[in-house]
C-alpha positions in Angstrom: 0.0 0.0 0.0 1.4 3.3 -0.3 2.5 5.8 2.3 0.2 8.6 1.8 2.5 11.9 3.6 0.7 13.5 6.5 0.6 17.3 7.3 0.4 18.5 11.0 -2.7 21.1 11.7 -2.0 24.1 14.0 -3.5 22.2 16.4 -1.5 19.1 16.3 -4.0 16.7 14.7 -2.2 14.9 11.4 -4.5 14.8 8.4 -3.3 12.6 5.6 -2.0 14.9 2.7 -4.5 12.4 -0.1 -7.8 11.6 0.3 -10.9 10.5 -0.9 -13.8 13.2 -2.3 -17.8 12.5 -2.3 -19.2 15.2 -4.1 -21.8 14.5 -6.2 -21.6 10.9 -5.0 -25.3 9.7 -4.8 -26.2 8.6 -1.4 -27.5 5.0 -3.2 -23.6 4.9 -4.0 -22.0 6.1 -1.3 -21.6 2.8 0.8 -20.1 1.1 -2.4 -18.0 3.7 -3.9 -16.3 4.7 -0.2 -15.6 1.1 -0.1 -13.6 0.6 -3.2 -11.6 3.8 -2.1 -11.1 2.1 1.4 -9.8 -0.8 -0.1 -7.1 1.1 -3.1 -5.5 2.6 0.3 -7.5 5.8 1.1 -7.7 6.6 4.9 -9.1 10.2 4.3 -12.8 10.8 3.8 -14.0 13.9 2.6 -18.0 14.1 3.0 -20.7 17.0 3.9 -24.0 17.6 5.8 -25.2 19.1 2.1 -24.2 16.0 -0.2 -26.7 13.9 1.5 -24.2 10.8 1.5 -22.8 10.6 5.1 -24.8 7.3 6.0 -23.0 5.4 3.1 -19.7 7.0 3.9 -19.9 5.7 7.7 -21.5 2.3 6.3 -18.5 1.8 4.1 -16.2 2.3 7.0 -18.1 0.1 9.7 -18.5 -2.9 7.0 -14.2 -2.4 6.3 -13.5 -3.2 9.6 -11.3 -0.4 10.1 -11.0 1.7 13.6 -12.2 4.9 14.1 -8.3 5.9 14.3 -7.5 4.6 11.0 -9.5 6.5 9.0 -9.8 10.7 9.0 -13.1 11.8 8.5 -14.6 15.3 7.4 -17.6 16.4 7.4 -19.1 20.2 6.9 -21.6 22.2 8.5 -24.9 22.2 6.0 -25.9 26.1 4.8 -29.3 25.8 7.1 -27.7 24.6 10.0 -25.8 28.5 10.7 -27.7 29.8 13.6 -25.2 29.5 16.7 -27.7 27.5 18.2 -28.1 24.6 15.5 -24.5 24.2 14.9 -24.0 21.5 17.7 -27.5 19.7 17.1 -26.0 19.0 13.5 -22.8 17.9 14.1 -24.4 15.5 16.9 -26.6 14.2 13.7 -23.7 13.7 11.3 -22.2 11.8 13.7 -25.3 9.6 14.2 -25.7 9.4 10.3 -21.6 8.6 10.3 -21.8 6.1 13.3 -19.5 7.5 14.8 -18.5 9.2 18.4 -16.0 11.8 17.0 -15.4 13.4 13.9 -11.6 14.3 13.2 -12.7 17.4 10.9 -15.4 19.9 10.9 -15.7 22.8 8.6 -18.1 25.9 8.0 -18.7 25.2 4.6 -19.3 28.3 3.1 -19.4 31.9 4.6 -22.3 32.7 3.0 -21.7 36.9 3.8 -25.0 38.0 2.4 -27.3 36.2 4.7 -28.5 37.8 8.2 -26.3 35.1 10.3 -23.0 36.2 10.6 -20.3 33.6 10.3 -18.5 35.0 12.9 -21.1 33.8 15.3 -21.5 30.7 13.7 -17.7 30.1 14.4 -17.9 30.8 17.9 -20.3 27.8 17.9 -17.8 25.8 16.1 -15.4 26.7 19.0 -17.7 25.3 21.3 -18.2 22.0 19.2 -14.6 21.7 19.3 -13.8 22.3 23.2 -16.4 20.0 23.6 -14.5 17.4 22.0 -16.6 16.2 19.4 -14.5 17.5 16.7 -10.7 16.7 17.0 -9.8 20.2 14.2 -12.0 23.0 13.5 -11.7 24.7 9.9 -13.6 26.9 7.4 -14.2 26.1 3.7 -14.4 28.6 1.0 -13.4 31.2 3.1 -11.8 34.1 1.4 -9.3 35.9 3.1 -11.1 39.0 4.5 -13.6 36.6 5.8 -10.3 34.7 7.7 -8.9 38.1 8.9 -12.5 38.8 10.2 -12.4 35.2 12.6 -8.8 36.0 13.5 -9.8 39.6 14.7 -12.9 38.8 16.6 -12.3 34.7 17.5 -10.1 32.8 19.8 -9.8 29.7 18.1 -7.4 29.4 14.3 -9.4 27.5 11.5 -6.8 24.7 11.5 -7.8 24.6 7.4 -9.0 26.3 4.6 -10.4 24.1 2.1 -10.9 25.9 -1.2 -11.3 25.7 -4.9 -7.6 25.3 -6.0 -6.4 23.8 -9.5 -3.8 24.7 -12.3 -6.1 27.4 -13.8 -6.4 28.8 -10.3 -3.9 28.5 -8.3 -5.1 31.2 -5.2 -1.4 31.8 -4.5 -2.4 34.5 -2.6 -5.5 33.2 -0.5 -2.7 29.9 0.1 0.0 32.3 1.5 -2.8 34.1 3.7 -3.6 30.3 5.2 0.3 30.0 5.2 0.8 32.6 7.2 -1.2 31.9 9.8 -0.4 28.1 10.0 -4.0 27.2 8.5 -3.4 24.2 6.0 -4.7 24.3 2.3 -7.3 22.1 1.3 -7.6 21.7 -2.7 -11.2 21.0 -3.6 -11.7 20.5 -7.5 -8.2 19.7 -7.8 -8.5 18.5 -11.5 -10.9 21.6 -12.4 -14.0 18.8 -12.7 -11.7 17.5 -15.5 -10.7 20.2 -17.1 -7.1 19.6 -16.8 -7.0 16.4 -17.8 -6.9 17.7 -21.6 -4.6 20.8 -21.2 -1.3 20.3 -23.7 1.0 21.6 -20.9 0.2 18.6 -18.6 -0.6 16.2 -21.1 3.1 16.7 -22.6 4.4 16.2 -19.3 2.4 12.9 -18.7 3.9 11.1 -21.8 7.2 12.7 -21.3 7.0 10.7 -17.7 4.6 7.7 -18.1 2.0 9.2 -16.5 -2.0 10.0 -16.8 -2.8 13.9 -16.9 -4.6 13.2 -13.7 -1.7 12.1 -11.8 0.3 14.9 -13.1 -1.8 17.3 -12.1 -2.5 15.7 -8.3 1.1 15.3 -8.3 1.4 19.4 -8.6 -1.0 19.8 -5.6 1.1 17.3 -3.4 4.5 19.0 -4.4 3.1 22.5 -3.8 1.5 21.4 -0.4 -2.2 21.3 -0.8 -4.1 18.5 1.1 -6.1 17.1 -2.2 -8.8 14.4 -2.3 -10.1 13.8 -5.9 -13.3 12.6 -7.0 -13.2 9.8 -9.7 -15.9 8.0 -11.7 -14.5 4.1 -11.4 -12.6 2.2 -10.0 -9.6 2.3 -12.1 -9.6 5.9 -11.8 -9.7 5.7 -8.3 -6.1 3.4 -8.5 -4.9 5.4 -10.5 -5.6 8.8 -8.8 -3.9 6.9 -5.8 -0.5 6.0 -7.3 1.2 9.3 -7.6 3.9 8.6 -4.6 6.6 7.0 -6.4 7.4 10.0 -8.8 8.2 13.6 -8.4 8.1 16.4 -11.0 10.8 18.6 -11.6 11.2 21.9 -11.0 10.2 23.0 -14.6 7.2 20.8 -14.7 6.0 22.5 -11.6 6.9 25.6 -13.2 4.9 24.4 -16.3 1.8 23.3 -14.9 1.7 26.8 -12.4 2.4 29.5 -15.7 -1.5 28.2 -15.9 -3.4 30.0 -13.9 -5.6 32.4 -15.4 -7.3 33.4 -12.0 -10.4 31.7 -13.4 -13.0 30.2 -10.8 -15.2 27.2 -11.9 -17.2 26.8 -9.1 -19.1 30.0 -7.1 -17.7 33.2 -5.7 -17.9 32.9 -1.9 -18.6 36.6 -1.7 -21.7 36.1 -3.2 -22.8 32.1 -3.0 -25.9 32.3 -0.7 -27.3 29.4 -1.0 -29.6 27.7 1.2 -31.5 24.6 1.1 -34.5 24.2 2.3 
């Protein structure tokens, strides 16, 4: 199996660096396709409150046998579930829904700015969620960085990450050193811009110049650079193959390659002005 690297959190907690996304996984699928992952090698689940999946996520783990310890789990805080006062209740339910007594990662999921509930306050319920000890790390997701210097003015406790649309076509350098800075890791979501990349003459010049697939090219970018990635994948030979990018490295002037392009362009929504609530 291979050894996935692990980054330290601010707070001491080690998150492996590669994981396993669910987006857009259907909760009918969610069982089987987090147990394919769980047997390729993954040990780092990234689920949500608002993808609907996290019973087949904790199903999958309970049926692998594995301990609680074993695996990293994430979940995120639903966009109806802001209100200081609802913030507990739903992490209590994910973990219900996750069978399990602690989660190792809990995230605001968006800051949703335009709404009447300030994320400020709804972080000061996450604080309390986390000295509870339900949570082993607190963190924030799509979180741009005036929202960030907002918590660190007016809050106590450091997001301990900041996971955020990040691929070759936008790269956030910037919004990375903010999170940098103040010793608040980089979570990559989108990693392979829903594909995107996978067809760009940059990286796929690199992948036959190395033996490689585009995808693990590009993944292999995000590890060198630092990011904590976890890639969604449509079958099980992608999901191998996502995984088996820890036995090469790029060099300098493939990184160098593969970063000349970003074009600053988003493909998912502008957290200044995502507002969306379900109902």
């Amino acid at each position: 199996m291979a050894s996935v690297p692990h980054i330290t959190l601010n707070n001491g907690v080690e998150i492996p660096q590669f994981g396993f996304g669910t987006w857009q996984i259907p909760p009918e699928d969610a069982q089987a396709r987090v147990a394919e992952a769980l047997e390729v090698g993954y040990r780092h689940i990234d689920t949500a409150q608002m993808y609907g999946n996290e019973e087949g996520v904790g199903a999958a783990i309970a049926a692998a046998g594995l301990a609680p310890e074993d695996v990293f789990v994430t979940s995120k805080l639903n966009n109806n579930n802001h209100a200081p006062e609802r913030v507990g209740a739903s992490l209590d339910e994910s973990l219900q829904r996750l069978g399990l007594e602690r989660l190792d990662l809990f995230l605001i999921h968006w800051p949703l700015p335009t709404i009447d509930i300030d994320y400020v306050d709804t972080w000061k319920a996450m604080e309390e969620v986390y000295r509870s000890g339900k949570t082993r790390a607190i963190g924030v997701s799509n979180f741009n960085a005036h929202h960030l210097r907002r918590l660190l003015d007016e809050t106590e406790v450091v997001p301990a990450v900041n996971q955020i649309e990040v691929h070759p076509f936008f790269a956030q350098d910037d919004l990375r050193a903010v999170n940098a800075e103040h010793g608040i890791a980089t979570e990559a979501w989108s990693p392979l811009a829903q594909g995107q990349i996978l067809s760009n003459p940059a990286v796929t010049q690199i992948a036959e110049a190395i033996g490689r697939a585009p995808s693990q090219v590009a993944l292999r970018w995000h590890l060198q650079r630092g990011d904590i990635v976890f890639p969604k994948a449509s079958s099980i030979e992608r999901v191998r193959q996502n995984f088996d990018v820890f036995d090469f490295e790029l060099s300098d002037a493939d990184m160098g390659s593969i970063s000349a392009l970003d074009e600053g362009r988003r493909i998912g929504p502008d957290p200044d002005t995502f507002d969306y609530i379900p109902a």
